[in-house]
ZATI-92361 format. One record per residue: residue in three letters; x, y, z of N, C-alpha, C in turn. Coordinates in steps of 0.05 Angstrom, whole numbers, plus 5000, padded with zeros to 4 digits. Example, Ala and Ser with C-alpha at 12.3 -4.5 7.8 and 13.67 -1.06 7.14 Angstrom:
<sites>
ALA526448865156524649105156526449345156/SER525749555142527349795143525850015157/
</sites>
This chain:
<sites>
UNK559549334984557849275008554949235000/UNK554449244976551749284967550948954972/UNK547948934977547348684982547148504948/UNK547448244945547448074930544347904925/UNK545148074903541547954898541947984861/UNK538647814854538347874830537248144813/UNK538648324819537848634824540248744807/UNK540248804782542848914771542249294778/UNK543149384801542249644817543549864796/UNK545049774786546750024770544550064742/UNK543849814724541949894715539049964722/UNK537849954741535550004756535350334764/UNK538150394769538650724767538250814746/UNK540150704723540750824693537250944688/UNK535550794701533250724687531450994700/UNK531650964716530851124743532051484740/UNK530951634728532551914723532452034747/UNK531652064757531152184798533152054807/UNK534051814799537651804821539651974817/UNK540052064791541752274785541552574799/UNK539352644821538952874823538452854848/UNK537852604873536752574889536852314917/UNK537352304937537452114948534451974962/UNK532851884945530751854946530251554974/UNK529851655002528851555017525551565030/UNK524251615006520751565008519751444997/UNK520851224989519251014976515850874983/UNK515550975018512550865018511951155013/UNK513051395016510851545007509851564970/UNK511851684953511451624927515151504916/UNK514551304896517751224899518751424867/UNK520451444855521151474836520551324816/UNK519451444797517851264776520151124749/UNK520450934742523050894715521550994694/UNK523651084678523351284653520751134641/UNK520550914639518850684619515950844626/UNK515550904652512451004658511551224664/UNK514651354655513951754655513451724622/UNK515651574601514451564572511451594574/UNK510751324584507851224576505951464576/UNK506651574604503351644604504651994597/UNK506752094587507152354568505852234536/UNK506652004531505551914499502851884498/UNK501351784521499151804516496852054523/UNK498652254545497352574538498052664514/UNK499852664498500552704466499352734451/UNK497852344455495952284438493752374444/UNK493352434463489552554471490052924457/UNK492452984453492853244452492553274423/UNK492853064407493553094387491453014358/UNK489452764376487652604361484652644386/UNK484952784395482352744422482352564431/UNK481052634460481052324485479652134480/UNK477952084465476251784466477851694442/UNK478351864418479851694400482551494412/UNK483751704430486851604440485951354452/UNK483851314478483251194493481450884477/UNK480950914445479550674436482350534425/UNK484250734415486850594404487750424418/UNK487750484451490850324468487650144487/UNK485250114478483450034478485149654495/UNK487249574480488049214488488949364506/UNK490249564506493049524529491149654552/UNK488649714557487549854575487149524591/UNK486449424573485549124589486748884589/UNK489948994583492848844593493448884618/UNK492349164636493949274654492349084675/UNK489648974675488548894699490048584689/UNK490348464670491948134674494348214692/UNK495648454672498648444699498348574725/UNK496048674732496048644762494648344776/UNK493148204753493148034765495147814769/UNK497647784749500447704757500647704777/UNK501548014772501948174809501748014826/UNK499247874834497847804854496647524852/UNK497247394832496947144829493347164833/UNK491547224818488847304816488047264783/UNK485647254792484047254756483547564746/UNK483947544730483547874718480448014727/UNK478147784723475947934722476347974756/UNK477247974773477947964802479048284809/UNK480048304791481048694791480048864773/UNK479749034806478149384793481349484780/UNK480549784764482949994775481650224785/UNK482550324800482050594815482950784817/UNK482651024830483351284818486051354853/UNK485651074871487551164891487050924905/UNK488450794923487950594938485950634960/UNK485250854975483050904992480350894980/UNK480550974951478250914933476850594936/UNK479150434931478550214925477450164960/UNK478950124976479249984999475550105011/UNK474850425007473050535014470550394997/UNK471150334967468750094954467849854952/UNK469949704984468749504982467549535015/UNK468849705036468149735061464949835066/UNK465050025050463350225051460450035034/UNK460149835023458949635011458049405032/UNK459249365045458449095068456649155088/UNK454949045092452949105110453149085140/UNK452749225160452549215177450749365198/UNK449549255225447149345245448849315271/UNK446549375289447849425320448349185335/UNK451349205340452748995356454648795332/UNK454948865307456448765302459448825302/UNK461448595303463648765306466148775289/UNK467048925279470149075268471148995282/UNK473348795271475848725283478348845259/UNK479849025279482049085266484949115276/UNK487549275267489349205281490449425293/UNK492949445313493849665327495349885298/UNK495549705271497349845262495250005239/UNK493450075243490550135222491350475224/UNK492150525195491350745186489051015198/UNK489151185195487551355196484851365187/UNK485551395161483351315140480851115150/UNK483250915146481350725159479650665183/UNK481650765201480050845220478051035226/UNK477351265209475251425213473251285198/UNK474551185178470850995167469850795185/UNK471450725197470350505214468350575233/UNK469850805248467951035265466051105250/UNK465151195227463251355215461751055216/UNK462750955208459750665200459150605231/UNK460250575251459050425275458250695276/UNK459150955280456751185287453051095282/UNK453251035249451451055233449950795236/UNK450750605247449550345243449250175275/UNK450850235296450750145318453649975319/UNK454949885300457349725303459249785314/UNK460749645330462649645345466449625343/UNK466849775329470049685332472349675352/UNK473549445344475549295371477749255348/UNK479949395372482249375366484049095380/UNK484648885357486648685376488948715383/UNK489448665402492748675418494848625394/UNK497248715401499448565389500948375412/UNK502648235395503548025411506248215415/UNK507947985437510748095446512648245427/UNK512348205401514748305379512848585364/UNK510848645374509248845363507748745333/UNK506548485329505348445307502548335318/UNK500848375299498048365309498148085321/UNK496948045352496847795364494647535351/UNK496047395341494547165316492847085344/UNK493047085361491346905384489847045390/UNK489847325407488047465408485747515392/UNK486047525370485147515345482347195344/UNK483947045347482746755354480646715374/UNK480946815397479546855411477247105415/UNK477747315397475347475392472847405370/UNK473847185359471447065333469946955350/UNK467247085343463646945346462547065322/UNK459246945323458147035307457747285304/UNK458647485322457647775307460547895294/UNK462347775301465147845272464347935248/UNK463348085235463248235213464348335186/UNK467348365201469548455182471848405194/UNK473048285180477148405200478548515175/UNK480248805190480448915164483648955189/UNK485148905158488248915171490549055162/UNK491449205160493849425152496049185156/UNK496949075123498648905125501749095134/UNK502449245125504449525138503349725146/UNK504149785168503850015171505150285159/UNK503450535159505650695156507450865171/UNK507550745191509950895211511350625225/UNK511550605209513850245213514650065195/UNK516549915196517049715188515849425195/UNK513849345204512849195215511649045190/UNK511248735193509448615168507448385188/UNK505648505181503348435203502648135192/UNK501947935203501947545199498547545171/UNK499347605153496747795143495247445138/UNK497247255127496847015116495446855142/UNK496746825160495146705194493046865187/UNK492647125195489647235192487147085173/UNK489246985153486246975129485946615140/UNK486846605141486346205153484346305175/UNK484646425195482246495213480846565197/UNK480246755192477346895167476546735146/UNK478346585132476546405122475346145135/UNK476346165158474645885172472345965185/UNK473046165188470146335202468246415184/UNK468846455156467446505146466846805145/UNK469147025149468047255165469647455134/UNK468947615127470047805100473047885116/UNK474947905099478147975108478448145083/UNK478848425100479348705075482248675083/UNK484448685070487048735065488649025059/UNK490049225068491349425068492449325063/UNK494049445027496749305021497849555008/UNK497549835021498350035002502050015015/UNK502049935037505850015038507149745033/UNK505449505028506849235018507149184985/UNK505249274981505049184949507049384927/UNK508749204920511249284908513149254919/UNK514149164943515149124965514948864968/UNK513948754973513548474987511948334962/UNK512648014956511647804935509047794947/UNK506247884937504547864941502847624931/UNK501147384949499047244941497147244945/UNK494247294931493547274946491146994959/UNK492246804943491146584945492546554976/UNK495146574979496646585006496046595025/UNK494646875018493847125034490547015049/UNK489346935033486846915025484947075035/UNK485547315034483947615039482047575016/UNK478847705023477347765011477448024990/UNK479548145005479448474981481348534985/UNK484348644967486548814975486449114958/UNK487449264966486649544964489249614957/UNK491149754937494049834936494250054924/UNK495450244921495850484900498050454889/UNK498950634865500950534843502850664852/UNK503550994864505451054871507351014892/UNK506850804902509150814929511150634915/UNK510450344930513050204920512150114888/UNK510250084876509650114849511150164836/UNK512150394841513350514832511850734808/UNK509250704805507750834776506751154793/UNK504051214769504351384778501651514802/UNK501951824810499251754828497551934815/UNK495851764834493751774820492251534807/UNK492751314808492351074811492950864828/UNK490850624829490150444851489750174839/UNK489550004849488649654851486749574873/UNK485049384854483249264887482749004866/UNK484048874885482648544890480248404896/UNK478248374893475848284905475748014889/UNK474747784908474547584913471647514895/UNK471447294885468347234873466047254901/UNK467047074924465847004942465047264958/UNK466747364957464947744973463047884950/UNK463947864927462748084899459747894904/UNK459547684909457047514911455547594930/UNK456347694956454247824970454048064975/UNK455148274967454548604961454448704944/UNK452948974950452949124926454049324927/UNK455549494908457949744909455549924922/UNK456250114934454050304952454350534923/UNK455250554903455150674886455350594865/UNK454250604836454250584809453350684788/UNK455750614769454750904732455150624724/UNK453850764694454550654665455150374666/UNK458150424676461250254674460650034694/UNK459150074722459649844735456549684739/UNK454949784722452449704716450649744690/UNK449249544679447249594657445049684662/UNK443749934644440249874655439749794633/UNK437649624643436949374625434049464614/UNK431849664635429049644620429649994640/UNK427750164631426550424650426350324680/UNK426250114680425650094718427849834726/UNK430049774716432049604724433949584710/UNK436449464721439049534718440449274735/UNK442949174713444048964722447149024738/UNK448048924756450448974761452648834752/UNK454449034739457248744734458148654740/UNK459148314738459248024751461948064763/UNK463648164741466248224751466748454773/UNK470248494785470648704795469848864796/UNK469448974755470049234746466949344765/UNK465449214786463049364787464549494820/UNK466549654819467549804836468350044824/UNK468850054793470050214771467950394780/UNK468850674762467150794756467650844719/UNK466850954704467650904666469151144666/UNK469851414682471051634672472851564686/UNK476351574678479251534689480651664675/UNK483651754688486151844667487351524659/UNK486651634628487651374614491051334616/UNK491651604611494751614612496551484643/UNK494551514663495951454691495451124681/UNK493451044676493150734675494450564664/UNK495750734644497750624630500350604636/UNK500850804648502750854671503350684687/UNK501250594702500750414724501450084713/UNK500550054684501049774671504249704664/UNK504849974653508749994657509449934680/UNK508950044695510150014728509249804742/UNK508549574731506749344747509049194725/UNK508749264700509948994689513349104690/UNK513849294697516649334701518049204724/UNK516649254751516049024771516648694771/UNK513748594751514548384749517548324734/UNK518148434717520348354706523748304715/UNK523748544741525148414763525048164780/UNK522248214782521747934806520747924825/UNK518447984840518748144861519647954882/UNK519647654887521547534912525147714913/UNK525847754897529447974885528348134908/UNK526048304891525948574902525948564927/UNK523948424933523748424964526348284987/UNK527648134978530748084984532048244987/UNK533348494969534648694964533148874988/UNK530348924985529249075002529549075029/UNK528548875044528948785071532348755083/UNK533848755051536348755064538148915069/UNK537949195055538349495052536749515086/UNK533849575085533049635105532949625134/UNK534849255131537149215155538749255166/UNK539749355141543149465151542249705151/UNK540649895146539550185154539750255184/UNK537249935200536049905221539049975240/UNK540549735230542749775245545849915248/UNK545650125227547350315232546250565241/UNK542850565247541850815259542150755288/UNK542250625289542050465322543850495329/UNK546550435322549050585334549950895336/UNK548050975318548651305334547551435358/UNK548551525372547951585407546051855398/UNK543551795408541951955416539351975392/UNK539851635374538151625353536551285364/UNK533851355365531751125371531250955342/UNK530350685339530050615314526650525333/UNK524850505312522350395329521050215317/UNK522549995288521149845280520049585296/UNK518149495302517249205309515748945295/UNK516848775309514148605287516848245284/UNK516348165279517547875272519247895244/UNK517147915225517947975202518048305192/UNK519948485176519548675174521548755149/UNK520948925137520549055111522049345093/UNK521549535087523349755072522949945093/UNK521849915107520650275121522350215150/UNK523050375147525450555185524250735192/UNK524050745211521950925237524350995258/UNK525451215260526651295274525651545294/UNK527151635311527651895325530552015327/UNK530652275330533152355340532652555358/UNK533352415386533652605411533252865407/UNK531453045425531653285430531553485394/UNK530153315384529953405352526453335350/UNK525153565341522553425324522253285295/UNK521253105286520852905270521153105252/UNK520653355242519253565223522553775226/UNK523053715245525753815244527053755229/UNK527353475239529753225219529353265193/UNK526553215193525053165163526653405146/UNK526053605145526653885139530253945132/UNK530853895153534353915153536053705129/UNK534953425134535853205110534653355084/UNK532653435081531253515057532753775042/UNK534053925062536554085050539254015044/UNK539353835045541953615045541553435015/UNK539553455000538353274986537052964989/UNK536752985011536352695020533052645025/UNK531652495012528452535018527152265028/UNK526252385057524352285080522152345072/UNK521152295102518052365112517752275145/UNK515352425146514452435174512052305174/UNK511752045195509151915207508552035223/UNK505752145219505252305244503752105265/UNK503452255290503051995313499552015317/UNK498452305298495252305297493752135275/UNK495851995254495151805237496051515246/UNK496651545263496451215279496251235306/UNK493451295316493051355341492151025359/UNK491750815346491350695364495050545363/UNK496750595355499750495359501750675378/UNK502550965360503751155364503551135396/UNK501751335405500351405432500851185447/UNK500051085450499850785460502850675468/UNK503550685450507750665458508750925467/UNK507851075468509351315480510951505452/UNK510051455428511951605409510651835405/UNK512852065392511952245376511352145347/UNK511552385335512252345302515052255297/UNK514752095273517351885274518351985254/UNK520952035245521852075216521751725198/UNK520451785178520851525164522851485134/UNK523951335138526351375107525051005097/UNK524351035076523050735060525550695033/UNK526550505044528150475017527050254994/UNK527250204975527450044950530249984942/UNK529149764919531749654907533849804893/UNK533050114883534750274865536450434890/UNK535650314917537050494925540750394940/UNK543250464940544650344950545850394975/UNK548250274989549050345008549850585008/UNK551650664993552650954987550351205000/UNK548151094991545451264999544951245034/UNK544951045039544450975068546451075088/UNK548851085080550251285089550651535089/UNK550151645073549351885073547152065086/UNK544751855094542551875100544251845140/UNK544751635145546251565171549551885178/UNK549951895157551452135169550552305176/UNK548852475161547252665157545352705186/UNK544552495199543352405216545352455244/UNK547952365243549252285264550552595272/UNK550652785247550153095248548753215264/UNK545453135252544353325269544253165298/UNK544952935308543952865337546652945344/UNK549053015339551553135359551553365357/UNK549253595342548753825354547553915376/
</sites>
């Protein structure tokens, strides 16, 4: 019953030592990492253990600055175009927190915006007078491309968009978005922490000014590392609200140059061993494919959607046109933390969206906290049933 794809799943487990022990349904939260990038970054604490950290770190010196080409693979980007970071909020927070803004300009963002993100947004219009507006979604629950259309004037500022959310399956029109923003001329920050690894990312496609990702979710690497995209055309008009060493020169006692590239989001102190980590697990990625991956993915995640749906007294709450690895469920007369908890003694591993980290969606539809199960390509039917029995348990108690 397993779906048909270019995905050989039996070796993708072999590879994967956490399938042997686990029915891993958290993929957007951290996924299981393949052996290739638990090696890496144990060989390279080894080596710092063994020869000291700057020595270890001048050795793998190419491969430090292999890992930003294959994220720019990743993403169909120029290398000098990518930072790495110590988390995806890192990144997403160094290019936001950099753009200028005064009173009456406005933040346009979406119903499906993070937390995170949303309190920076608040803190900067606190601090500066700016205004953030939330746009509608359209009938299928994805951000309304029209609405959207009709809120651009000149004081548009930013549109910053949570291409997934994390308490859904939803894949927000991220590509429509950037055709508006770049005709307007207006900066487009990109949330790609629950798509990237998941979904064939472009971002010429895309044509977002900045994408923001971390390594552990669908990455699959490890955490504690991040990606950010920045565009020539945005790095040309800001400056990082912070900088060392690494993302600037001083040039005389009274001046200091900034670097042309990304890297001026970096900061020079990192775990070298996660980065390397992160370059296994990016080129492990590519080496599947990610159009496969994302095939296999969306197609597991379907047949999830629709055997939770047939159990009486179980809600599924994904929306959107297009949609992705993550299931958002309920089960009647059960709390989300309930469910969560009970599968997790069963060996089966969830998570819970809480409805205070997506307050302008959750609320707004009437949900609680949702249990969320994110699958990937290592994962099979065998799993999804198990996950669906387990389930159809606790709702006939």
């Amino acid at each position: 019953m397993d779906c048909v794809q270019d995905i050989d799943v039996e070796r993708a487990r072999a590879e994967t030592p956490g399938c042997a022990r686990v029915t891993h349904l958290d993929n957007a939260g951290a996924s299981l990492p393949p052996a290739v990038v638990t090696d890496t970054v144990i060989a390279h604490l080894r080596a710092e253990a063994l020869r000291g950290g700057y020595r270890a770190a001048a050795e793998v010196a190419p491969r430090l600055d292999a890992v930003r080409a294959s994220v720019a693979t990743l993403l169909n980007a120029d290398a000098a175009d990518v930072a790495l970071t110590d988390n995806a909020t890192r990144g997403w927070q160094a290019v936001f927190y950099a753009l200028p803004f005064g009173p009456g300009d406005r933040i346009l963002t979406s119903r499906a915006e993070y937390a995170s993100n949303a309190i920076a947004f608040l803190q900067v219009a606190e601090r500066t007078g700016a205004r953030v507006e939330v746009v509608e979604d359209d009938p299928s629950g994805q951000l309304d491309v029209e609405d959207l259309r009709r809120r651009m004037d000149e004081r548009v500022r930013l549109i910053a968009l949570t291409h997934v959310p994390t308490q859904g399956g939803l894949v927000n029109p991220a590509e429509e978005v950037g055709r508006i923003a770049e005709s307007a001329g207006v900066p487009y920050l990109l949330d790609a922490c629950q798509s990237a690894g998941q979904l064939d990312l472009d971002v010429e496609r895309l044509r977002c000014d900045a994408l923001s990702a971390p390594g552990r979710k669908y990455l699959r690497g490890p955490r504690g590392t991040g990606l950010l995209y920045v565009r020539p055309r945005l790095r040309e008009r800001i400056t990082p609200a912070v900088l060392d060493l690494h993302a600037a020169t001083w040039t005389a006692p009274d001046r200091y140059e900034v670097e042309g590239t990304a890297r001026m989001f970096e900061t020079w102190e990192r775990d070298v061993a996660a980065v390397l980590g992160l370059g296994a697990a990016v080129e492990y990625a590519l080496a599947w494919g990610l159009p496969a991956v994302e095939a296999r993915v969306v197609a597991l995640a379907g047949r999830l959607r629709d055997a939770l749906r047939e159990v009486p007294g179980v809600g599924v709450h994904d929306q959107g046109v297009r949609r992705c690895g993550i299931v958002t469920f309920t089960v009647a007369g059960r709390p989300a933390a309930e469910v969560h908890g009970r599968l997790a003694e069963t060996g089966i591993n969830t998570s819970v969206s809480l409805s205070r980290y997506a307050r302008y969606d959750l609320p707004a539809r009437g949900l609680p906290d949702l249990v969320r199960a994110s699958v990937h390509y290592y994962n099979t039917d065998e799993e999804l049933h198990r996950l669906v029995e387990a389930v159809e348990e606790l709702a006939r108690r």
